[in-house]
C-alpha positions in Angstrom: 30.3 50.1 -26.3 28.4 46.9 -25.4 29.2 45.3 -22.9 28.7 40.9 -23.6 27.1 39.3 -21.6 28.2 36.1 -19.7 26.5 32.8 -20.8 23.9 31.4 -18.9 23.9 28.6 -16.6 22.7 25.5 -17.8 21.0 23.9 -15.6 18.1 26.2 -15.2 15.9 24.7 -13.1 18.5 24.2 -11.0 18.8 20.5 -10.7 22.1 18.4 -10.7 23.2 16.6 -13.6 22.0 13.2 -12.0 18.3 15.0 -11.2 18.0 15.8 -14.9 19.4 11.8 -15.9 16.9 10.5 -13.3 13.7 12.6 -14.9 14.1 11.6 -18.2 14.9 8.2 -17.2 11.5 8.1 -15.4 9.9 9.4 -18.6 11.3 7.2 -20.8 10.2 3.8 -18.5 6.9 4.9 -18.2 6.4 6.1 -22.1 4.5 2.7 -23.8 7.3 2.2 -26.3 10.8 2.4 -27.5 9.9 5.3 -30.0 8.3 7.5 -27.6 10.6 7.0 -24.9 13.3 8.5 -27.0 11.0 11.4 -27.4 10.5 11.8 -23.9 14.5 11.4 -23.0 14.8 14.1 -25.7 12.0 16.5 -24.4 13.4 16.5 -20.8 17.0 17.2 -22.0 16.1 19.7 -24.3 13.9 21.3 -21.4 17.0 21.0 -18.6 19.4 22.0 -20.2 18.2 24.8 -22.1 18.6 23.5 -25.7 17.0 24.5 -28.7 17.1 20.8 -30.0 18.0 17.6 -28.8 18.0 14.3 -31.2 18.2 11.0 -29.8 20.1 8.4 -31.9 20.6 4.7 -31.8 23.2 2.8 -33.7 21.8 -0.2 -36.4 24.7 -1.9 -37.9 27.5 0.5 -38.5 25.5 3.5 -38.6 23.6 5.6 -36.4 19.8 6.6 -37.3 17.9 9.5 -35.2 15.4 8.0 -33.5 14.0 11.1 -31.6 14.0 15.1 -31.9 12.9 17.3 -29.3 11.1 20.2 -31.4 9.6 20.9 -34.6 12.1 21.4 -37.4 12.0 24.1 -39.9 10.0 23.5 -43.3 13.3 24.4 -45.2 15.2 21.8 -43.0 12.5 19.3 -42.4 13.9 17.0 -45.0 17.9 17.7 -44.5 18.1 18.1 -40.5 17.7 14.2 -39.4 20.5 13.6 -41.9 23.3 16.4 -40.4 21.9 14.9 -37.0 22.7 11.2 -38.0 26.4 12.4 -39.0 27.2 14.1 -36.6 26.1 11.5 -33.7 28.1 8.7 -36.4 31.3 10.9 -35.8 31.4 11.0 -32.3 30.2 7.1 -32.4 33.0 6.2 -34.9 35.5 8.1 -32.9 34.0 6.7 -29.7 34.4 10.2 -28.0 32.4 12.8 -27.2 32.7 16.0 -29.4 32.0 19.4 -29.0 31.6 22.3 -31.3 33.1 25.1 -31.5 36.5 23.5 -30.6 38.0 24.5 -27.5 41.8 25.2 -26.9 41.3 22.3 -24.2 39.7 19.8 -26.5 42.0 17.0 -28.0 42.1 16.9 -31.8 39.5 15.2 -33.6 37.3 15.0 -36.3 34.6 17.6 -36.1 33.4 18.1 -40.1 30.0 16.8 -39.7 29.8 19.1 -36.2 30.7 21.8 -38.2 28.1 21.3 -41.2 25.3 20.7 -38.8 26.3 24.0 -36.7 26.2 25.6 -40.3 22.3 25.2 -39.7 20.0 28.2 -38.5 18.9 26.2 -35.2 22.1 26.3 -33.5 26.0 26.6 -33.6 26.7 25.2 -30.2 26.5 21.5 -30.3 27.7 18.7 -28.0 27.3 15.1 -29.6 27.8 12.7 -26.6 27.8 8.8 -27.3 25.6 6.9 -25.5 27.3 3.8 -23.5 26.1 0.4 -22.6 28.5 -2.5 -21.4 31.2 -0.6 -22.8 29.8 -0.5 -26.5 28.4 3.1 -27.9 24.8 2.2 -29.2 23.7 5.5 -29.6 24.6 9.0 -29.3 22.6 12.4 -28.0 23.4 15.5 -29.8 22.6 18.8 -27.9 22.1 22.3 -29.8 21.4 25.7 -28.2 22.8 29.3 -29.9 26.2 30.1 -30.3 26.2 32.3 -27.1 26.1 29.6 -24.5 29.1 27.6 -25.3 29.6 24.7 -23.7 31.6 24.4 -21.0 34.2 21.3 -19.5 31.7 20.8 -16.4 28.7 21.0 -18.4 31.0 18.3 -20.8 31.5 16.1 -18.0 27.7 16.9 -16.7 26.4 15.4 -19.9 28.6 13.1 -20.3 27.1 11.5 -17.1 23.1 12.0 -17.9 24.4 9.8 -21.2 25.9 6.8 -18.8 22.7 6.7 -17.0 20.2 7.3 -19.6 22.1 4.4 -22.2 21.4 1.7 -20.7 17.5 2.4 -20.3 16.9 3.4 -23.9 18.9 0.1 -24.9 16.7 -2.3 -22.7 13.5 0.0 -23.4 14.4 -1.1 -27.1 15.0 -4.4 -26.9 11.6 -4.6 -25.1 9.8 -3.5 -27.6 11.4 -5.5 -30.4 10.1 -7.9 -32.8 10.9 -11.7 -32.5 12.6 -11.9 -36.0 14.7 -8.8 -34.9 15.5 -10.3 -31.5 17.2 -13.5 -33.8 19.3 -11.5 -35.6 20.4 -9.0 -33.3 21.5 -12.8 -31.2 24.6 -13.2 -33.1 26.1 -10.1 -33.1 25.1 -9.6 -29.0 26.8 -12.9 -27.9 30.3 -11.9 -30.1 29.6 -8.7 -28.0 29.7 -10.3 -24.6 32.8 -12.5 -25.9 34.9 -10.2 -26.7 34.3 -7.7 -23.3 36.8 -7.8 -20.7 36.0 -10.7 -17.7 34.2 -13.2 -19.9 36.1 -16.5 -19.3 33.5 -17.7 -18.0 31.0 -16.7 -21.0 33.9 -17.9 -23.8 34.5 -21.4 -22.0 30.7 -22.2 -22.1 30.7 -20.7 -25.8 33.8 -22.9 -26.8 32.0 -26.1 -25.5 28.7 -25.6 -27.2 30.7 -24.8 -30.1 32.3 -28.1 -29.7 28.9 -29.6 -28.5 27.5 -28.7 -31.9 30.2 -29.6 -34.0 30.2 -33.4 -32.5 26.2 -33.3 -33.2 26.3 -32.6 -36.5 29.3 -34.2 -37.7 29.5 -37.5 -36.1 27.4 -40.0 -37.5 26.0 -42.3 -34.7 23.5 -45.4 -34.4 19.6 -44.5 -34.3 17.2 -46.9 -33.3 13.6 -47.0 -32.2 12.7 -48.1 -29.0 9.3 -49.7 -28.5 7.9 -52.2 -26.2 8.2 -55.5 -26.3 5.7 -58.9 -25.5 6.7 -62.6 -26.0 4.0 -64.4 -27.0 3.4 -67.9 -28.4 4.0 -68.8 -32.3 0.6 -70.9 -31.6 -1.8 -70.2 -28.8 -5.0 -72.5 -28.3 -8.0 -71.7 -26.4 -9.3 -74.6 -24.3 -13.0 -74.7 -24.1 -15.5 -76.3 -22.2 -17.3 -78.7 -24.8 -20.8 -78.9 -22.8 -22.6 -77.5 -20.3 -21.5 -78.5 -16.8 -19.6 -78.0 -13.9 -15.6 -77.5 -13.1 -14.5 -80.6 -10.8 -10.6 -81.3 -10.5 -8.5 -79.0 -11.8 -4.8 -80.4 -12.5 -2.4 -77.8 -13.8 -2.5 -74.0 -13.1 -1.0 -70.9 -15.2 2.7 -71.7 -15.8 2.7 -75.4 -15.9 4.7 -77.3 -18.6 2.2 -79.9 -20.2 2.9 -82.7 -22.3 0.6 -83.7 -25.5 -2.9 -85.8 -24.1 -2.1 -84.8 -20.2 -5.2 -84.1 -18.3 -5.4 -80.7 -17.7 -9.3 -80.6 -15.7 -12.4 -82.4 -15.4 -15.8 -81.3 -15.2 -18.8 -83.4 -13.5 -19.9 -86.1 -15.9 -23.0 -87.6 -13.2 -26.1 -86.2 -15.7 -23.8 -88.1 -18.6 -23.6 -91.0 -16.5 -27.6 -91.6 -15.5 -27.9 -90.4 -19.1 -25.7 -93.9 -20.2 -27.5 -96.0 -17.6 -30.8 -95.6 -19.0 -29.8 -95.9 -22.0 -28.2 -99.3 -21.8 -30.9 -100.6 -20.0 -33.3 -100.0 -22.9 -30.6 -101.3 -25.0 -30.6 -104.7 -23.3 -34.6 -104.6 -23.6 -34.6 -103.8 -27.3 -31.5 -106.7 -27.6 -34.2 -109.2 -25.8 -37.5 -108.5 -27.5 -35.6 -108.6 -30.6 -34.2 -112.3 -29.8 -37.5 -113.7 -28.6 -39.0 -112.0 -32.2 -36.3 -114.2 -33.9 -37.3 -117.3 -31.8 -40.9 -116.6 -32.5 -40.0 -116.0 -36.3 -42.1 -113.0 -36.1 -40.4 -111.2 -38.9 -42.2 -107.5 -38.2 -41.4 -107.2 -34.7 -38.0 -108.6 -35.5 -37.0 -105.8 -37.6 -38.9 -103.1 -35.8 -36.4 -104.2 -32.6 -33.5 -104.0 -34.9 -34.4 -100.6 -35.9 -34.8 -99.7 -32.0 -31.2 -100.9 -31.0 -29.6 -99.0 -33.5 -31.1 -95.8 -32.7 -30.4 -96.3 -28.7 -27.1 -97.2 -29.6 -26.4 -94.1 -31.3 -27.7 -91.9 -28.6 -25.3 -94.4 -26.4 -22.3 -93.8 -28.2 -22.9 -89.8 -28.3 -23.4 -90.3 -24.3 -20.2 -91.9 -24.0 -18.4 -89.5 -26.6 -19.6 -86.5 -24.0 -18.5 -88.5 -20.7 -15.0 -88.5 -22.5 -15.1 -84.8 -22.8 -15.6 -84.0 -19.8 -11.7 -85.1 -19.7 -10.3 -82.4 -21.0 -6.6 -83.2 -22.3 -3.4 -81.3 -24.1 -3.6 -81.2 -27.5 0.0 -80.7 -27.8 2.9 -80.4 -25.4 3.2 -76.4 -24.3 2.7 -74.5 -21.2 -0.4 -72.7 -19.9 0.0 -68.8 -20.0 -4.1 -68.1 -19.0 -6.5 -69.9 -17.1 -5.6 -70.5 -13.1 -9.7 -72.6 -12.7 -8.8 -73.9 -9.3 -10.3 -71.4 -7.3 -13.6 -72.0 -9.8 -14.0 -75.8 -8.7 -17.6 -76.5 -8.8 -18.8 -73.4 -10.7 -20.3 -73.9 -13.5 -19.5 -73.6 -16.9 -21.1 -73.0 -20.6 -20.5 -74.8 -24.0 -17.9 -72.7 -25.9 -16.4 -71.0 -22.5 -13.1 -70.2 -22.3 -11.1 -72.6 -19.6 -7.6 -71.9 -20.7 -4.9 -71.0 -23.1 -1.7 -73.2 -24.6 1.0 -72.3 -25.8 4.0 -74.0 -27.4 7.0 -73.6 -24.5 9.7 -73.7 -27.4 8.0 -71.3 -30.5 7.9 -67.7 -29.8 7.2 -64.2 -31.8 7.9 -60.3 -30.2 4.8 -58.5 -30.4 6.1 -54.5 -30.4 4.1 -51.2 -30.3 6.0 -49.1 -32.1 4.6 -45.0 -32.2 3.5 -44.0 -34.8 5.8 -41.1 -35.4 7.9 -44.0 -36.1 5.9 -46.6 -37.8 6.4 -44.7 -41.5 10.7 -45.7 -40.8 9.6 -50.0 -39.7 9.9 -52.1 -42.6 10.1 -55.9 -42.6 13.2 -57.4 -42.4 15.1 -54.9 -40.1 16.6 -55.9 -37.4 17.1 -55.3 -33.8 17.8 -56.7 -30.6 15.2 -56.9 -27.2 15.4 -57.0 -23.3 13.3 -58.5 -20.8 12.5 -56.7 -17.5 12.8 -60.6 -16.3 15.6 -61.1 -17.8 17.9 -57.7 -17.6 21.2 -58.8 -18.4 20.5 -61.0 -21.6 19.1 -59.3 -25.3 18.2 -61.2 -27.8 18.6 -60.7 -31.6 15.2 -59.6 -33.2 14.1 -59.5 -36.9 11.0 -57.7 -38.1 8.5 -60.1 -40.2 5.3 -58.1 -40.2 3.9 -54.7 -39.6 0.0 -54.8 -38.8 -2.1 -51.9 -40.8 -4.6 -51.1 -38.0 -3.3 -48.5 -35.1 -4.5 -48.6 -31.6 -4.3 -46.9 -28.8 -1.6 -47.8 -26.0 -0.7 -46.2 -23.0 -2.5 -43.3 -24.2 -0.3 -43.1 -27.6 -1.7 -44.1 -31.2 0.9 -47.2 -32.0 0.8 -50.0 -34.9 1.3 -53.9 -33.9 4.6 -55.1 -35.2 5.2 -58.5 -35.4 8.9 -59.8 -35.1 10.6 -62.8 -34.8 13.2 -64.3 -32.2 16.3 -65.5 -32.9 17.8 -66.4 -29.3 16.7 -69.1 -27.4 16.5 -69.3 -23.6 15.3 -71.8 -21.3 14.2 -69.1 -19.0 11.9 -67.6 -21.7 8.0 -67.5 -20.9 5.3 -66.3 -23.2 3.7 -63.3 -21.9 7.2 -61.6 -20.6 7.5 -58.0 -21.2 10.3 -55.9 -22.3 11.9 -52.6 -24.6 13.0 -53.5 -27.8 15.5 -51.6 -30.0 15.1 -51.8 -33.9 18.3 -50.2 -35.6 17.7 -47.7 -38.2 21.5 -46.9 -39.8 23.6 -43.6 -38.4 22.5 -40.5 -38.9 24.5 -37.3 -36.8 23.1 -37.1 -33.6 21.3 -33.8 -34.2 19.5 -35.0 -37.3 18.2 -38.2 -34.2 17.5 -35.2 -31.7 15.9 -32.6 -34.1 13.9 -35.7 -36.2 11.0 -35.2 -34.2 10.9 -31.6 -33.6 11.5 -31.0 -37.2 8.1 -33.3 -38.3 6.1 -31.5 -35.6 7.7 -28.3 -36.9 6.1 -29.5 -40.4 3.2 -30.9 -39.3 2.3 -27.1 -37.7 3.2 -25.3 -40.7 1.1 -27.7 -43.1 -2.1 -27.0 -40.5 -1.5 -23.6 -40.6 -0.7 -22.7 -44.3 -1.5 -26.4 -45.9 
């Protein structure tokens, strides 16, 4: 009669459940990728625990695909193994419990078809198909097979039961790792609902709930957009005052700032070359004038006329004399206020025809002068309005109405921006060309992510055309 021999242990290399967890743990993290990490989890097991195969199998959407198999499977079976695999680690996933085969007295009743079918094989008839956990969620499931005479038994159950807690959570974060960005996207979704519905989470749904909320305000509620851009006053009408001849600065009467009314002196300049200039000349004058008289008393007709002809031209040259000695007076041309040209720390230098001395402006006429980006130039069109702020002025706007749009860009503050011209409607004594200020040029409602996302969205564009065209 023969005698049957008791199964044999399954640990035999004699290492404790967490030992045998911990090894192929360490082979899986240092295994390059997610796909050979599985092999290596399933390698060690099937090694530990004695097992003829051991398939590794993570869960995609409502199934679960084998991912790893310790082994090389039989030609007949190469093609039908990973499927009686896949079911049988789906069972135990679906029925979130780990199922062994054959049934025990001790087990609880469940569904153990697809154990059965893949025990039908010729690699094994003992199986064990264990889910794997990860924040309370099966996303896998190990399925161990070794020959019908080594059963397995309720500590070896609860042994690998354990390895699977432990080795779960690296596999799952080994995959993630290792995934594509796309992937990554639309696994987001589905994770986040995950975290939501676990246990503890108040935290987790209040922030959810709010950016739910966050999002639904942003695209639903239509608010005012506008560009911002800076601002300059300037003058409707600004005149250069330049020196008219060569000479040099001496009294200077008004500074930067100063109201002026129309023919108010603003400076002189040094007139004394002028002046000799007019004294010789009127001395020849008064020669010519006599030698011409005694010709007439003489009734010398030639000399007569040839004095006549002399008085004339030195009076010309008098009169232009006199016509520079006035310009040396340089006057308003219309009433305004000077916004360049402070000359009184340049009394006495000199000066060239044509130089710049100062700069007029009407005090009452104005016009906004905006930089607007040009990201934004393409949405400016004349005739929109707006409203502006001065930094000297903080607590007063004034209403603002585009009338022109300049074609050239330049370059300001280290941005590419277009010259906008715009008029102002407001008036305020405390206005001064030159101020400085942000202006805001409304451009309808739009929901507030469409205002937020504008810019990202054409730089999104932008990229795509460089890249593709």
């Amino acid at each position: 009669m023969n005698e049957t021999l008791p199964p044999e242990p399954v640990r035999n290399t004699g290492q404790s459940s967490n030992g045998i967890a911990l090894l192929a743990v360490l082979d899986a993290l240092s295994q390059p990728d997610f796909a050979q990490a599985a092999a290596a989890v399933a390698s060690v097991l099937a090694k530990e625990l004695s097992c003829t195969r051991v398939g590794v199998g993570m869960t995609r959407g409502r199934s679960t695909e084998l991912v790893a198999l310790s082994g090389m499977a039989d030609t007949r079976q190469e093609l039908e193994l990973p499927r009686k695999i896949a079911a049988a680690m789906n069972e135990a996933v679906d029925q979130h419990v780990s199922l062994r085969y054959p049934v025990t007295a001790a087990d609880a009743p469940h569904i153990t078809l697809m154990q059965g079918e893949l025990a039908s094989a010729e690699l094994g008839a003992a199986l064990l198909s264990i889910p794997l956990p990860y924040q309370q969620t099966a996303i896998g499931a190990l399925t161990l097979m070794r020959g019908i005479d080594r059963k397995w038994s309720d500590a070896e159950l609860a042994d690998a039961e354990q390895m699977a807690a432990l080795i779960g959570p690296v596999l799952m974060l080994k995959q993630r790792a290792h995934e594509p960005l796309l992937t990554r996207l639309r696994h987001l979704p589905a994770n986040t609902l995950q975290r939501l519905r676990k246990p503890g989470s108040s935290g987790v749904k209040l922030l959810a709930l709010l950016l739910t909320f966050f999002l639904a305000f942003a695209f639903s509620l239509p608010v005012n957009d506008q560009v911002t851009a800076h601002a300059r006053l300037e003058g409707v009408i600004q005149r250069s005052i330049s020196a008219p001849v060569d000479s040099f600065i001496q009294d200077v009467l008004v500074r930067p700032g100063a109201q002026v009314s129309e023919g108010e002196l603003l400076l002189t300049l040094t007139d004394q070359d002028q002046r000799f200039e007019q004294s010789r000349l009127e001395a020849e004058l008064g020669r010519f004038r006599n030698e011409q008289a005694e010709a007439f008393a003489r009734q010398d007709r030639s000399k007569m006329v040839g004095s006549q002809a002399r008085v004339e031209e030195i009076a010309a040259q008098l009169a232009l004399v006199i016509e520079k000695i006035n310009q040396t007076r340089i006057t308003a041309p219309f009433p305004g206020i000077v916004i360049r040209g402070d000359q009184q720390q340049q009394a006495g230098a000199p000066v060239k025809r044509g130089e710049v001395l100062m700069v007029l402006s009407p005090s009452a006429d104005f016009r906004l002068v905006l930089q607007i980006d040009e990201h934004d130039i393409a949405h400016i069109s004349a005739g929109q309005t707006g409203r502006v702020a001065f930094s000297a002025l903080p607590d007063t706007s004034f209403p603002l109405q585009i009338q022109r749009i300049t074609p050239v860009a330049s370059i300001s503050g280290g941005n590419n921006s277009f010259e906008v011209e715009a008029g102002l409607a407001g008036r305020n004594s405390a206005l001064r060309s030159g101020l400085e200020g942000v202006a805001h040029i409304a451009m309808g409602k739009r929901p507030l992510a469409m205002i937020w996302g504008s810019r990202a969205l054409d730089w999104l564009n932008f990229q795509l055309w460089i890249l593709f065209g």
